[in-house]
N, C-alpha and C positions, 0 to 999 in steps of 0.2 A: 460419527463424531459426537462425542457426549459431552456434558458440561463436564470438565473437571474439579477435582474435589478442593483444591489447591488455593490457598487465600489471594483471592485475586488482587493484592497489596503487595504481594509479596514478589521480586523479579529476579530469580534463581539467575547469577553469574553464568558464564557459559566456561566451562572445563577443559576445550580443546581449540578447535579452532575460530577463526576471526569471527566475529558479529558486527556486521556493516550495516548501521541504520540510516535510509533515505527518508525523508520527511521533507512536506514540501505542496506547495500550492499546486491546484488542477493546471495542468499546460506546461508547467514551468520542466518538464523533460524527464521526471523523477523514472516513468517505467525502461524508456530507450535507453538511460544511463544505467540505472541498475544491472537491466541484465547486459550492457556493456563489459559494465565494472566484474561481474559475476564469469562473464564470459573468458575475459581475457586472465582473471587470477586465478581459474578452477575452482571458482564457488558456486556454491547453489544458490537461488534464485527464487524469492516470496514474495508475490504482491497481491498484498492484504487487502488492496480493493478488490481487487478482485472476488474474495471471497464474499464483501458486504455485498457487491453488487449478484451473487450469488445466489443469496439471501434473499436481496429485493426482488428479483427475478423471481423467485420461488412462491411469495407472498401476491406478486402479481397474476401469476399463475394458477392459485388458491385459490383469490378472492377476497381477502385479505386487503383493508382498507388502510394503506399505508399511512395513512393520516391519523391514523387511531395509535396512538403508542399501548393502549392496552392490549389493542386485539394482536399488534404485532408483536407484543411479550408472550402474550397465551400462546404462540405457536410458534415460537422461537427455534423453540430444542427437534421440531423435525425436521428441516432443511436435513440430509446428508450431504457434507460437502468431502472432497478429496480435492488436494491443492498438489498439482506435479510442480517442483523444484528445480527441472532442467532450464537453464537460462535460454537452449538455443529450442526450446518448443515447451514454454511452459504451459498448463494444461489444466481445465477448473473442470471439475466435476458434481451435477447436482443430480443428485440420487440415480446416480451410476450413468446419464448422459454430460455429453459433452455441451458446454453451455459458453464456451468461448466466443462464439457471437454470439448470442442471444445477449448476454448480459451488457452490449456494447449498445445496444435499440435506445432510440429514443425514451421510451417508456419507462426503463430503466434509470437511465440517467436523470429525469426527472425526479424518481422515488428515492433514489441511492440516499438522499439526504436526512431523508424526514426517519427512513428505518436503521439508517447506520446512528442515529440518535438514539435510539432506544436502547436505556442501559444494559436489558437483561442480553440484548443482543452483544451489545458490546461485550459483555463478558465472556457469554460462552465463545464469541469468538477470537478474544483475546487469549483464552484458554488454549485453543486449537494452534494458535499462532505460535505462542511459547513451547508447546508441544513440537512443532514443528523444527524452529528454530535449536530447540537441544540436539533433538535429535543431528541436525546438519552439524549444530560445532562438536559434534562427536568425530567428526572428520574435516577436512580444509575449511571447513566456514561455511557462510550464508550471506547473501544480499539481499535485506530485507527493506522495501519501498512502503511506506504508508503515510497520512497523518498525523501518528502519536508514537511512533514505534519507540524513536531514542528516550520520549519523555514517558511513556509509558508501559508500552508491551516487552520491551528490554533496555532498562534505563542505564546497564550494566556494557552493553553495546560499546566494543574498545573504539570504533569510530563511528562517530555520527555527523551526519550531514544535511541542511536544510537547503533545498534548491528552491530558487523564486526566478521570476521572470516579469517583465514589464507586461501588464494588461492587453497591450496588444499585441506582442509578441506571442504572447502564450494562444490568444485568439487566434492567431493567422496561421499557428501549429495545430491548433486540436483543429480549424477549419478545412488543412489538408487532410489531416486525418482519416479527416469524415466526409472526403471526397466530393469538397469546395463546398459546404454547408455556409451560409450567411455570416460572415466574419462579428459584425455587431452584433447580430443575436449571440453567437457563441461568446463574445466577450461580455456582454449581459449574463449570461448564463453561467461562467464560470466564476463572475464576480458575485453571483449571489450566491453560488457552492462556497466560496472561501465566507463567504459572511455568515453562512448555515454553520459549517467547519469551527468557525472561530468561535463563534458566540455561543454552540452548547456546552451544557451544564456540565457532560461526563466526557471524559478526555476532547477538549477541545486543540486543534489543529494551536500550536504553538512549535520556537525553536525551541528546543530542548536545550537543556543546560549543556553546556560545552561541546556544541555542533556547529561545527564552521559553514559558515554562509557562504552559497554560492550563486550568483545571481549568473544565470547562463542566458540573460538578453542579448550580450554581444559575442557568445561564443558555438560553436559547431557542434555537436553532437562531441566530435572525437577529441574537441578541445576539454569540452567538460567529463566525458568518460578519463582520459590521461588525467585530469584534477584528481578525481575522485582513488583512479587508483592508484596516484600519488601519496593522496594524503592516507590511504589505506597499508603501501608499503613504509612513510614514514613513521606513523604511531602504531600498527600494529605488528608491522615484523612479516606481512601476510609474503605468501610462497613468491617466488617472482613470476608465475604466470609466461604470459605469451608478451612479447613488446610490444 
């Protein structure tokens, strides 16, 4: 994956099919939904954390003091990533291994923040993402989960959606996750990603202009997937999928 040449300002329309943007605070359900929503409409399936933690993973790996925003721009462009799109086993690749756990460690989750701030990273990986995304609305669409996607990686996205979640909801979610991990640290922990997220300088974690707000603290997985691909058959006409 190389930097592309492409005015990174610039966010090419998609020509065929649907572009579903999730954006959306750590906990608050964004990945379970997406490839819900993906699953059930016959879309493909992007998430773009994935790839930063990909990244961060790689840099840890090196040697690479993730606290250094210069040393982590000097060595940006060699990560190789590959990003599988299948909603029911999607699939990250870092220089042709499989990095799907790795990139969920401890160690990770700590750095994910300090290197997904660093602009030059941002871009070549915004680059990839758009890359990506064409590619899919070349055919039924794409569900793509991140940060900044509706307000920045495809602001053109015919539906966008920001999910949020009560603090401690979101804690006692990512706590199972992670296989009854300390609910207060992880609620510590995810309130100072959303303050990292919000407060830098280059695409900081915002709703995006005209993305409906879904707060999913009082609802079920399957409650907020049916939202999602409601409001996806209402505004964009997408295929009817599976009921």
């Amino acid at each position: 994956m190389s930097r592309a040449a492409e005015d990174p300002t610039q966010h090419p329309a998609a020509t065929g099919g649907v572009v579903v943007a999730v954006d959306g605070t750590s906990g608050s359900g964004k990945s379970s939904t997406s490839r819900g929503v993906a699953d059930r409409l016959g879309l493909r399936y992007l998430d773009t954390g994935a790839m930063y933690r990909a990244v961060t993973c790689w840099m840890l790996r090196h040697g690479v003091d993730v606290h250094d925003a210069e040393a982590v721009a000097a060595r940006s462009d060699e990560p190789r990533l590959e990003s599988g799109t299948d909603p029911l086993a999607p699939t990250i690749l870092l220089d042709g291994d499989d990095v799907s756990t790795a990139i969920r460690r401890d160690d990770v989750n700590a750095a994910v923040s300090p290197v997904s701030a660093v602009p030059e990273v941002r871009e070549r990986l915004t680059a990839a993402m758009r890359s990506l995304i064409r590619e899919a609305a070349e055919g039924p669409g794409i569900v793509v989960e991140g940060r900044d996607i509706g307000s920045v990686v495809w602001p053109d996205a015919q539906v966008k959606v920001y999910l949020s979640a009560a603090a401690a909801a979101r804690a006692s979610r990512r706590a199972l996750e992670e296989g009854g991990s300390d609910v207060e640290a992880t609620r510590a922990s995810l309130l100072a990603r959303d303050q990292i997220d919000s407060g830098r300088a280059v695409a900081p974690l915002v709703r995006a202009d005209g993305a409906v707000h879904v707060d999913t603290t009082g609802h079920t997985l399957d409650e907020v997937i049916g939202i999602v691909v409601g409001l996806v058959r209402d505004r964009a006409g997408a295929p009817a999928g599976r009921p």
